[in-house]
N, C-alpha and C positions, 0 to 999 in steps of 0.2 A: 531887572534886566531892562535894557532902554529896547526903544522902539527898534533901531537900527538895528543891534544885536537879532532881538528877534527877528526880523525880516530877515537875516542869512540864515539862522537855525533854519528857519521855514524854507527858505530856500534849498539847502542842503537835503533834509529830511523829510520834506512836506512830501513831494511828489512819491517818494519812497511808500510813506504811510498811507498817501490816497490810493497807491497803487494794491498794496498789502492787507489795508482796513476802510474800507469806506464807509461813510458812516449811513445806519441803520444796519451793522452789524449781518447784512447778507453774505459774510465771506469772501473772499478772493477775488478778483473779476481777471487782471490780464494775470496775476501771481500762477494758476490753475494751470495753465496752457506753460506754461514755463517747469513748474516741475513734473509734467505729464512726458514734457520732452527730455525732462533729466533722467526721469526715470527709464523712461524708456531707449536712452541713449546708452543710459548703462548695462539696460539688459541687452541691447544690441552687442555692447562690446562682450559682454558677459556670453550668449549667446556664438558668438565670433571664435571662442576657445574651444568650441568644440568640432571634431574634426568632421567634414561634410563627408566623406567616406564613411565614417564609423556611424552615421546618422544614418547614411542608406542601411548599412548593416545591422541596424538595431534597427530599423524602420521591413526591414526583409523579416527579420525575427520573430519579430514581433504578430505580423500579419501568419507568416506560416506557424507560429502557437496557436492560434485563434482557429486552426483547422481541424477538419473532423477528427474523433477520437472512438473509444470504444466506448466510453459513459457519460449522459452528459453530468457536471457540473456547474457549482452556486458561480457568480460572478465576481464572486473574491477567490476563489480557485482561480477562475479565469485570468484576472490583472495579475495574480499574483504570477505564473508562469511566464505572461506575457511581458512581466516586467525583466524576469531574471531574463528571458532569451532576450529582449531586446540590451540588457547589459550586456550580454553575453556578443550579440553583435553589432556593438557597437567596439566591443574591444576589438574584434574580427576588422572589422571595416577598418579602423584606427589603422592596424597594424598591417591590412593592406595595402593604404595610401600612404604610410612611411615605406614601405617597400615600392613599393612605385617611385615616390619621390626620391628616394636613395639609387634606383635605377634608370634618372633623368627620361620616365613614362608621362612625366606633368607636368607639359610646362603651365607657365603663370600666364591667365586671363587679364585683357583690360577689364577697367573696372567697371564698364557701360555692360559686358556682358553677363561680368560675375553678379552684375544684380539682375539681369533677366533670369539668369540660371536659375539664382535663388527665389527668384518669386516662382518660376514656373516646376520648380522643386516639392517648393513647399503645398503646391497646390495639390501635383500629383499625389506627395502625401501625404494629406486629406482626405484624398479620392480614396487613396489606399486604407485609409485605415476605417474609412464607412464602407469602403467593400471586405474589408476583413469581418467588420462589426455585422455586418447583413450574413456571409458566410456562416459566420459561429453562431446566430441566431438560430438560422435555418438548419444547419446540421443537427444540433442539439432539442431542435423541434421534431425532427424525423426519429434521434436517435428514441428519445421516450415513444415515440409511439410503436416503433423495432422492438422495444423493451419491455411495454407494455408497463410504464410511468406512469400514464396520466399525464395530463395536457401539460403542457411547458408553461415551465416559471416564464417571470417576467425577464427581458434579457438582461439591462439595465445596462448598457451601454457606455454612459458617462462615467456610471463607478467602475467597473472593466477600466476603462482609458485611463482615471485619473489613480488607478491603485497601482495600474503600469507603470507612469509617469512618476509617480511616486517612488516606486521602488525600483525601476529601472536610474534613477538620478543616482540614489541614494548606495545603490551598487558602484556607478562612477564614479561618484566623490569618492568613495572607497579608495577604490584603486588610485585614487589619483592620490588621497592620500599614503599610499602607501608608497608610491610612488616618489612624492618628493620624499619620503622619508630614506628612501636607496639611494636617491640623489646626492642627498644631505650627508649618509654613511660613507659616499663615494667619496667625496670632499674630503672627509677625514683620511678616509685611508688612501686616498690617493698621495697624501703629503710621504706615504711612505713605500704605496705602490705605482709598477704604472695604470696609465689609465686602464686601460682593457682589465685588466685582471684588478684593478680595485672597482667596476663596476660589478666586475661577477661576484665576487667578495661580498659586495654591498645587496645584490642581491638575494644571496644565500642567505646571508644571516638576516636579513629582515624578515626573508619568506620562513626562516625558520622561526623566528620569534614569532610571527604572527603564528603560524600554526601551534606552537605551545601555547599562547593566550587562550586560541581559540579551544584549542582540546583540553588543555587544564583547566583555563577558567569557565566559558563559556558551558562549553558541553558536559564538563564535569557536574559546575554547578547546574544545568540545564537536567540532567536527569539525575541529579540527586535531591531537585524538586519532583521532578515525575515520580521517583519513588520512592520518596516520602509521603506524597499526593495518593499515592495509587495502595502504598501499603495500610494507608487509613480508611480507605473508600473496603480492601479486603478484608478488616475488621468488620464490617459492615455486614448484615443479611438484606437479602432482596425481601419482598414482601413478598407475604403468602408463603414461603417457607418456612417449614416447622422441621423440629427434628424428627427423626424416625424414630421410630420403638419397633420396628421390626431389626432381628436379629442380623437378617442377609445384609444391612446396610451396613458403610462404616457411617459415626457419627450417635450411631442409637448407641443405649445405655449400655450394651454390651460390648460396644465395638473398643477396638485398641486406640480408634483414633479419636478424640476428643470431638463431640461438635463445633468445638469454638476455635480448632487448631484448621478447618478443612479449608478457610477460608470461603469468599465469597462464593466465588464460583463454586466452590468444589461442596457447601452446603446448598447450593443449588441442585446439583449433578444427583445427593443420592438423597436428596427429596424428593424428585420427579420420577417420570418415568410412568407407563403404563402398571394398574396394579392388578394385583388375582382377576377380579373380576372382567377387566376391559382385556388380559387377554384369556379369559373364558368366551367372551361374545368374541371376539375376534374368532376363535376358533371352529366357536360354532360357525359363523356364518362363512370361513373358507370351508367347510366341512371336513374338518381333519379332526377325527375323534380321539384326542393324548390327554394327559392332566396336566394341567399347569400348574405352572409353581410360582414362587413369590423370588423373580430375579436378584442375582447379585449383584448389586454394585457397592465396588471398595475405591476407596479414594485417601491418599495420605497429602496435609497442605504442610506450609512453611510457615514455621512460628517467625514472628516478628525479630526475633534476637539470631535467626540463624545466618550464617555463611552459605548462601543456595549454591555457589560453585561449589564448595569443600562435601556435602552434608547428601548430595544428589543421591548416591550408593542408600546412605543413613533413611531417607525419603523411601526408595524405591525396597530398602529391607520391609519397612514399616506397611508396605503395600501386598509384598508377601506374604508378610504376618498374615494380617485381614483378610488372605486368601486362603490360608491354614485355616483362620477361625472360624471364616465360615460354611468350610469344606466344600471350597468350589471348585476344588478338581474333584470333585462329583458331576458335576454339570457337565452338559453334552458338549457346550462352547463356551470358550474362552477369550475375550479380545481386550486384547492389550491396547488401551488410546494413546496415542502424546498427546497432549493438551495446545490449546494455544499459550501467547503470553500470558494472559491473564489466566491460565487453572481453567479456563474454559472447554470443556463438552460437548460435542455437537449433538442438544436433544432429539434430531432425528433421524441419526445416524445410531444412535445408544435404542432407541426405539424401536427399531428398523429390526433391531436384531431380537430382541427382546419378542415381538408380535412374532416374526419367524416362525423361534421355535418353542413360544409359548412359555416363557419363563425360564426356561431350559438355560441360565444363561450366567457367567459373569461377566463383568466388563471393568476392567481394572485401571487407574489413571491418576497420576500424581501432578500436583502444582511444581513447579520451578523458577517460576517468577510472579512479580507484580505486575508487573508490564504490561500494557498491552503490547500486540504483534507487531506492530508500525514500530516501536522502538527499539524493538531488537531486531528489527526488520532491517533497519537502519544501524546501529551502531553493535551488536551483539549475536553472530551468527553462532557462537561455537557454544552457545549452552544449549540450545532444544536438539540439536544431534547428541548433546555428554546427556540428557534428560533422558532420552528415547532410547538409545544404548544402556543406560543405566536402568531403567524399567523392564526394556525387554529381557536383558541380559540376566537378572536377578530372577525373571520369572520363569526364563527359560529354562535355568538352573534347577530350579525346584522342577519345573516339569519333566525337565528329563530323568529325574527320580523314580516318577512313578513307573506302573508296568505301562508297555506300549497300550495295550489293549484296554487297560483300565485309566485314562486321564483325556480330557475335553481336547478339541479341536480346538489349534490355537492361532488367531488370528492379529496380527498386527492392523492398527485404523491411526486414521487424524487427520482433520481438515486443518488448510491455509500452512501456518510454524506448525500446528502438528503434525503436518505430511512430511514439512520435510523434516522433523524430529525422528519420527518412528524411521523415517528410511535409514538417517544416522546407524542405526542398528546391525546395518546389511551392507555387506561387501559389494554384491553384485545382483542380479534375477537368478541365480541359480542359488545363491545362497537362501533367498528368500524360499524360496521351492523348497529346499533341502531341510529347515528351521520353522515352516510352518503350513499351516493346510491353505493356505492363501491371505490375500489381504486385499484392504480397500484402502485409496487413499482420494481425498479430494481439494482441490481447487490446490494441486503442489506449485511452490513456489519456481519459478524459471529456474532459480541458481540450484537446486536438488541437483546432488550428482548424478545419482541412479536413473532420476528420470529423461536429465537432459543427456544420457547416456545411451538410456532408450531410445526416447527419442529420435537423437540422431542416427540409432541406426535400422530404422522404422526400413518398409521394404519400400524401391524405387515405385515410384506412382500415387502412394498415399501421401496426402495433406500433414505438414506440420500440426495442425489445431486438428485432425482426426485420424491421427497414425495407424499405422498398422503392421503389425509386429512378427515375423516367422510365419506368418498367415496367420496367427493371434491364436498361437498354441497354448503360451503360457499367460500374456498378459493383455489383455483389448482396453481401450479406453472409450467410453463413455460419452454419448454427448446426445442434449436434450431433442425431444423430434417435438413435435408440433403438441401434442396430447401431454407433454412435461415429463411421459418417459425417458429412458435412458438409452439410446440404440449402444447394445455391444455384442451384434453380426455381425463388426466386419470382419473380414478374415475367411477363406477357404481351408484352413485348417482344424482338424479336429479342436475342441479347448476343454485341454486337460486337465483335470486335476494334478495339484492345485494351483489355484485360477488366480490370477491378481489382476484388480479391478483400478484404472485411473479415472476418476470423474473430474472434468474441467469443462470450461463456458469460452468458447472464441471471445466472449465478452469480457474475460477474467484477466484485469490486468497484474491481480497477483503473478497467474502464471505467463504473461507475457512478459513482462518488464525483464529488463536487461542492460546492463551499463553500456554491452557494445551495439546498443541503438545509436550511441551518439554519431556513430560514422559509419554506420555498418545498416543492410536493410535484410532483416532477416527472414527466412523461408513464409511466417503467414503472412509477410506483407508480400511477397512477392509472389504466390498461391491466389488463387480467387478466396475472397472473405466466409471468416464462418456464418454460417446464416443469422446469425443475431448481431453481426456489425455489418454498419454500414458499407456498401461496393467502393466509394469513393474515398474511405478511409485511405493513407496513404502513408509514403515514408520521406521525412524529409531530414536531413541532416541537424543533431542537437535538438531541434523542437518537437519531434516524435518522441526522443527521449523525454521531454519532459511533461511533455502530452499524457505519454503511459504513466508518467509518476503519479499524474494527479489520479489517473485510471485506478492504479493502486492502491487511492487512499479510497475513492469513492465505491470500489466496487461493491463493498460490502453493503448498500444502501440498495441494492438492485431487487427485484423481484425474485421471487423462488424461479428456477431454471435459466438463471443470466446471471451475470459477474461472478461475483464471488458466495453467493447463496445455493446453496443444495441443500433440497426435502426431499421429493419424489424421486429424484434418483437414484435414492439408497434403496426403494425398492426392487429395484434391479439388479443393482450392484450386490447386496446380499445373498438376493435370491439367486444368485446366480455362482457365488463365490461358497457360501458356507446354506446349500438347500438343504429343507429338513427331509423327509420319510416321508410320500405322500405330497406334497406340495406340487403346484398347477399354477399356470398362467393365472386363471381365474384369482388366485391366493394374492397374486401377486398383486393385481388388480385394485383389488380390496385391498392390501398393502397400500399401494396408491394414495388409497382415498384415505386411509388410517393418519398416516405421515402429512395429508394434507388439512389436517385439522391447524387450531391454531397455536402454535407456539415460538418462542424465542429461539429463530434459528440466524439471526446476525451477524454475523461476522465481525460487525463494525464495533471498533474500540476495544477489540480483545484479542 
């Protein structure tokens, strides 16, 4: 190449390359500042598509999730609620400012102001979201110490915001995907509709296509891992359980029902439990001089290959059986469990009853799912009512057999899906009167018919979260005093037999949660708080709903007498529903302390 030539290469390309590579290989020097502006010019425009209404909307959301609740919660609870609501209103907002705009409410800004706006916007929402983040610190600092937690976790603030951000985006892109894609169907079927009615068109059928995706594929395959997952973990035994060899159990070598068939839980159920000895000291030391016996508990699981909707009757025969075998309509009491999802047992509730009346006892209970409670909480109501209907109903049959005079007190129980399982059973409170000597039930789910039945027709003056019933002739509910009793005085009316007992926690957002939170503020928020939530808890449209959701999930991590945990209070509730001959406050007392030893009473994951 001659001289010349290269002197316009260099020319051309020099200043290029000195600008892009200087040499000693330090990088960039003016190139840096030039794609800092590209980049950032893009995310301007990119940033520019989203509507500033819908931003306030998902920026209002977002802050009112981040307010007090009944439990606190980890900070991936936190982002994650705070992101769906602020998706959530940002479509709100969206859909306001095209209403507006369709009803000429907006006109168009110069553009000197449209950018003071947005700076002086953005800043407020700044403000707003380190006063959201300082609020949900400080709630959930108070609510542990209400709760009796232990000191508050770390807040962690930045992951909060960025799990938001994260999945609050990823919620929009959504919709927007979905959105062009009704666009797009418009297109087509407008060539043959008109517009109007090929948008609606276009809608329907996308909305319904995505809902078959998501329910056949998603959610189908979503818990056909769960229980798959969950029916290998039920193969499975807890540690420290052994089988029984005593005859009263099912699972010992006598029993009808295999050890290896009871499942997890339900070879836990008739492992534990108080034995001869513990309640001979019990007895002694309430001074009630009876013989104790060596309790019954029968329990039938679900084999691996079975159909648990079809088989339910087939289960709850199998339960029967184990009652015939080991002639526990002998025994002075009988209580029929619904289980939770998982075949779970509440050991001190099965206990409660057992110390009572000293052995005197069976307690009968069948598995129906692998599950835990969260997902049929969620996607599966109509099997723990056909479970609970099918158990009682089978036993109640055989009971009605015997002579009046000769067969046990029979009691229906179940905590969280077992409450409202066993309620399944029962038409109404007079049926339940009518079918059996009383019952106990705790931590009932909101959606229970029976209860929100009750409930609603509690007498004018009494609290939603501590109702009171006929002046609490037939049924009183329960709720924790300072000492982790159970107060069920209220009421001026006699309480008669038989007595049915509700035990719930103002804390418990089992029993709070309800779909028509989203728009609706219902009677305990608008009542002064129960004493273990916070005064300032509140109701705010959509984000209180999804506030209690997380409530829902976390309750079950709470201390005994808060959320969704009950020990101490079956003291009460028993002694009060099914007391033995002789029995005394003092009994109860020591009951107390009995139930407050240590064991696996969690709720959580079952």
């Amino acid at each position: 190449m001659t001289r010349g030539a290269s002197d316009d290469a260099a020319t051309v390309v020099g200043p290029a390359a000195r600008t892009t590579a200087p040499p000693g290989g330090d990088g960039p020097r003016e190139g840096a500042p030039r794609l800092v502006a590209r980049v950032a010019a893009r995310a301007a425009r990119w940033w520019a598509r989203f509507s500033p209404a819908g931003l306030v909307g998902a920026l209002v959301l977002f802050a009112a999730a981040l307010g007090p609740s009944l439990m606190p919660r980890s900070p991936v609870y936190q982002g994650a609620i705070a992101g769906v609501c602020a998706a959530i209103g940002y479509a709100v907002g969206t859909f306001a400012g095209w209403g507006a705009r369709r009803i000429g409410l907006r006109a168009p800004w110069p553009p000197a102001r449209r950018v003071l706006v947005h700076r002086v916007a953005g800043a407020l929402a700044l403000l707003v979201v380190a006063a959201a983040l300082l609020v949900d610190a400080d709630w959930q600092a108070r609510s542990r110490v209400l709760l009796d937690m232990g000191p508050a976790a770390p807040a962690r603030p930045l992951q909060v915001v960025a799990l938001a951000v994260a999945l609050g985006l990823l919620l929009v892109l959504l919709a927007r995907a979905l959105r062009a894609t009704a666009l797009a169907v418009a297109r087509l079927t407008g060539r043959l509709l008109p517009p109007v009615p090929a948008r609606l068109v276009a809608v329907v059928v996308v909305g319904v296509a995505a809902y078959l995706v998501l329910d056949g594929t998603v959610v189908a395959g979503l818990r056909h891992v769960l229980t798959t997952t969950y029916a290998a973990l039920d193969e499975e035994t807890f540690p420290g359980d052994e089988q029984p060899t005593d005859p009263e159990r099912s699972g010992s070598p006598a029993s009808l029902a295999a050890w290896d068939s009871l499942g997890r839980e339900g070879r836990r159920f008739v492992a534990g439990g108080p034995d001869v000895d513990e309640l001979a000291r019990f007895s002694a030391a309430a001074g009630l001089e009876r013989e104790v016996r060596e309790p019954v508990r029968v329990y039938a699981g679900l084999d691996t290959d079975t159909d648990t909707d079809a088989d339910l009757d087939q289960v709850a025969a199998l339960v029967v059986a184990e009652l015939d075998r080991t002639d526990a309509w002998d025994r002075s009491v009988l209580v029929v469990t619904t289980t939770t999802g998982t075949g779970w047992v509440d050991p001190a509730s099965a206990a409660a009853v057992e110390l009572l009346w000293g052995g005197d006892t069976a307690v009968a209970a069948m598995q129906y799912s692998y599950l835990p409670s969260w997902v049929s909480f969620v996607g599966d109501r109509a099997t723990p009512p056909a479970a609970g209907r099918a158990l009682f109903e089978a036993v109640y049959a055989r009971w009605s057999q015997l002579p009046p005079d000769d067969r046990p007190a029979l009691y229906p129980s179940g905590i969280s899906l077992g409450s409202f399982g066993s309620q399944g059973a029962f038409a109404s409170l007079s049926d339940v009167a009518a079918r059996t000597s009383g019952a106990v039930w705790a931590g009932t789910p909101g959606f229970t018919p029976l209860w929100s039945e009750l409930t609603s027709d509690r007498d004018a003056g009494s609290r939603e979260v501590y109702p009171v019933l006929d002046g609490g002739r037939t049924v009183r509910w329960g709720r924790t005093l300072p000492d982790d009793s159970a107060s069920l005085a209220d009421g001026d009316a006699e309480w008669r037999h038989p007595r049915v007992v509700y035990l719930q926690h103002p804390s418990d957002g089992v029993t709070w949660w309800s779909p028509d939170l989203v728009l609706d503020r219902p009677d305990w928020l608008r009542e002064p708080r129960g004493a273990d939530v916070l005064p300032d808890v509140s109701w705010f449209p959509v984000a209180t709903f999804f506030r209690v959701v997380i409530d829902l999930f976390v309750a079950g991590e709470a201390p005994p007498g808060h959320g969704h945990t009950f020990v101490g209070e079956y003291a009460d509730a028993w002694a009060a529903v099914a007391p033995p001959p002789g029995w005394t406050p003092t009994a109860t007392a020591l009951l107390h302390t009995a139930l407050d030893a240590p064991q696996d009473t969690s709720v959580a994951d079952r």
